[in-house]
C-alpha positions as CSV (number, residue, x, y, z in Angstrom):
1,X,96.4,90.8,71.2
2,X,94.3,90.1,74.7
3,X,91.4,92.4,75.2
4,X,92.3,95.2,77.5
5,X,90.7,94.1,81.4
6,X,88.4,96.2,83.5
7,X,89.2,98.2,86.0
8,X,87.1,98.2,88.8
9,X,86.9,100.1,91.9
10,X,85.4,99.3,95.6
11,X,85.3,101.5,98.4
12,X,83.6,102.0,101.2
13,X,84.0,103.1,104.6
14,X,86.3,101.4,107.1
15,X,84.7,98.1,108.5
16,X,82.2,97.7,105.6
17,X,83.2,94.5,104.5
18,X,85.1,95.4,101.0
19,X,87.8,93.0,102.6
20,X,85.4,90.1,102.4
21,X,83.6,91.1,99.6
22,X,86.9,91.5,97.4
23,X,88.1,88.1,98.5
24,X,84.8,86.0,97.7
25,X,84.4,87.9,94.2
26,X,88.5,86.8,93.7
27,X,87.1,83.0,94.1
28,X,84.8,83.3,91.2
29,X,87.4,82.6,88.3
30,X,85.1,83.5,85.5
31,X,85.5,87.4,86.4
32,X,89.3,86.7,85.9
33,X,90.1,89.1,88.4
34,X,93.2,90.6,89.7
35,X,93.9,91.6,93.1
36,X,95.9,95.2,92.6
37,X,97.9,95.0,96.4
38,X,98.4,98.3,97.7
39,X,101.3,100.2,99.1
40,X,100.9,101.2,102.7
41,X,102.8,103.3,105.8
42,X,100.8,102.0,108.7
43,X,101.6,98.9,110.7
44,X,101.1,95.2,109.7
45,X,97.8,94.3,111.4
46,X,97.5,90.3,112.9
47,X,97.0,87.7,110.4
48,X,98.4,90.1,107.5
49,X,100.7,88.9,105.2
50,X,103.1,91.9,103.5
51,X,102.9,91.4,99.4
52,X,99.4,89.8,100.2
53,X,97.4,91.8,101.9
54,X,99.4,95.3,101.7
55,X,103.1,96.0,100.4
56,X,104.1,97.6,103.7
57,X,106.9,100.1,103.4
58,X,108.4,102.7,105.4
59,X,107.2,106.6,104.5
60,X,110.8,107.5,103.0
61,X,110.3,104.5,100.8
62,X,106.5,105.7,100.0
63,X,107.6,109.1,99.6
64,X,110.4,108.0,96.7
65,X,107.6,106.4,94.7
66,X,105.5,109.0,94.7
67,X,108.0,111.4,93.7
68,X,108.9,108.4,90.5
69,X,105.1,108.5,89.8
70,X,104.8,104.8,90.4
71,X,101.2,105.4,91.7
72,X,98.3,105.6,90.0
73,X,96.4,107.1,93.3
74,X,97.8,107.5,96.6
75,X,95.9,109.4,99.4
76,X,96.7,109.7,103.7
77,X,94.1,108.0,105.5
78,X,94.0,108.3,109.1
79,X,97.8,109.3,109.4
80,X,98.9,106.6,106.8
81,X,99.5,106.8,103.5
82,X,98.2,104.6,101.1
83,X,98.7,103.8,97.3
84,X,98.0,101.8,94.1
85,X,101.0,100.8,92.5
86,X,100.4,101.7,88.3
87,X,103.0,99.7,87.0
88,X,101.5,96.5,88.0
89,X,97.5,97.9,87.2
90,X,98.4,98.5,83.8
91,X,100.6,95.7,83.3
92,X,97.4,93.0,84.2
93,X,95.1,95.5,82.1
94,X,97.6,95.3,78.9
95,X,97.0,91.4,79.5
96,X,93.2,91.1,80.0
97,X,93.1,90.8,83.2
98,X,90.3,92.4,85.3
99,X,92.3,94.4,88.0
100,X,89.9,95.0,91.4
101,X,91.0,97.8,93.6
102,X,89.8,98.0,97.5
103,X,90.5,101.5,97.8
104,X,89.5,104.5,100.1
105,X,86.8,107.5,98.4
106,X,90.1,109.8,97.7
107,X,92.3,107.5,95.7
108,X,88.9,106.0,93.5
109,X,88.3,110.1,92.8
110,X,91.8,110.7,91.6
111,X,91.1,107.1,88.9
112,X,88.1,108.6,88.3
113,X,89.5,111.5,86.8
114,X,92.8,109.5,85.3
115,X,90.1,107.0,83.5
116,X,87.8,106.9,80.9
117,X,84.5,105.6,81.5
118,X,84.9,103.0,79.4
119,X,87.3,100.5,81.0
120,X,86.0,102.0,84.6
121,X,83.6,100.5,87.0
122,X,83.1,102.2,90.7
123,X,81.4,100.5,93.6
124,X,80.4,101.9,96.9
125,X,79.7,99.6,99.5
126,X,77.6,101.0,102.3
127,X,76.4,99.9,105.9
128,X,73.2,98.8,107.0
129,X,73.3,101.3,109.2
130,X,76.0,103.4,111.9
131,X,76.0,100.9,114.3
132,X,76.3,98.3,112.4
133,X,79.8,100.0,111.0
134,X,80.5,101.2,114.9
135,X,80.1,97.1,115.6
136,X,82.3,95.9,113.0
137,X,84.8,98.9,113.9
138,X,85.1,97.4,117.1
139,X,84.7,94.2,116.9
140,X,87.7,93.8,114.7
141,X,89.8,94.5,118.0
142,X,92.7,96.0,115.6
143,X,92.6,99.5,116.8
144,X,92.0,101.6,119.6
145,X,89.3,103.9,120.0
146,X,91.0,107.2,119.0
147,X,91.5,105.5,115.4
148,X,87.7,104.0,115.7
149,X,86.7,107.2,116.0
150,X,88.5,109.0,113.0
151,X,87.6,106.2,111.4
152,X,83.7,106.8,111.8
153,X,84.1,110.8,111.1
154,X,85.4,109.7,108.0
155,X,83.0,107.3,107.0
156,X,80.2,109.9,107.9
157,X,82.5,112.4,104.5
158,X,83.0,109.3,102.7
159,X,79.3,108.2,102.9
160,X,78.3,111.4,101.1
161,X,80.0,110.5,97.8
162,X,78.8,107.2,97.5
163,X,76.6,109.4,94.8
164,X,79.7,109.7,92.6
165,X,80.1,105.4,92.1
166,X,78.5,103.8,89.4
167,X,76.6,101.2,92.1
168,X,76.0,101.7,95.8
169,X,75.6,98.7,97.6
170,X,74.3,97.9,100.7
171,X,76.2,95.1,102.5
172,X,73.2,93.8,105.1
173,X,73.5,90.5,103.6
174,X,77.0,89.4,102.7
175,X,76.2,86.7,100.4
176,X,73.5,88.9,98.6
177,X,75.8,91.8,98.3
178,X,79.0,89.8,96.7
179,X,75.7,88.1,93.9
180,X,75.0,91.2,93.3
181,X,78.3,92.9,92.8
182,X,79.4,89.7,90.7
183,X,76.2,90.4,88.3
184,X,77.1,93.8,87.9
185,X,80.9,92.6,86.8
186,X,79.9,89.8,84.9
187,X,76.9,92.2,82.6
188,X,79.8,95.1,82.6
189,X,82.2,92.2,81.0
190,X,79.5,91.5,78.7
């Protein structure tokens, strides 16, 4: 019987790079490492892929899964609702699999009280700074500045519990945070 995986969490505010980071720790194959795809309501942004980057669903169809309790968190996020599907955490878990989750500060809370310690690891990524995260906000070009701005009020409530992660991580340098995120893993893997 296969070693049961790790489960590990990133968040971070919007614009903080847990895209990139996630996607550059998936290419390291020694962390075997499962991307967990989330369930979303909001709109497919250019250059997403549905089943790849988000499972994008309508809300009636978001709404029936919640109520079936096929989520192991699911939060709304700037008029959206998001969710991580348990069926498919637990099933790569069960196999050994390292499952990594790019979720928002509310859903990672809602894990943290599902989980144990034990087969649990939380990472907050942070900004250099609030122009920096203003810069990459914008400079996406993916919503408009209504959105922007909800999105950096929320950032300012989600920076705050950066405190409750097991790492914080500053992502000034992106090559130095992804080394530094993949030592963590790899020492928490043993």
């Amino acid at each position: 019987m296969a070693k049961r995986g790790l489960l590990i969490v990133i968040s971070g505010p919007s614009g903080v790079g847990k895209g990139t980071v996630r996607e550059l720790l998936m290419d390291d194959k020694k962390l075997d490492l499962v991307y967990s795809v989330s369930y979303t309501t909001r709109e497919m942004r250019p250059g997403e892929k549905d089943g790849v980057d988000y499972h994008f669903v309508d809300d009636a169809t978001f709404k029936k899964m919640v109520a079936e309790g096929g989520f192991l968190e699911h939060t709304n996020f700037v008029s959206h609702n998001y969710g991580t599907p348990k069926k498919e955490v637990f099933e790569a878990l069960e196999a050994g699999h390292n499952v990594i989750l790019e979720i928002e500060v509310n859903g990672a809370h809602q894990i943290m009280k599902k989980c144990g310690k034990e087969n649990l690891l939380t990472i907050f990524i942070l900004p250099p700074d609030r122009d920096t995260l203003l810069a990459r906000l914008v400079g996406r070009d993916t919503e408009d500045p209504e959105v922007i701005k909800a999105r950096l009020e929320k950032a300012t409530r989600e920076l705050a519990m950066a405190k409750d992660y097991d790492f914080q991580i500053v992502n000034d340098d992106l090559s130095k945070a992804v080394d530094t995120i993949r030592s963590i893993i790899s020492s928490r893997l043993g």
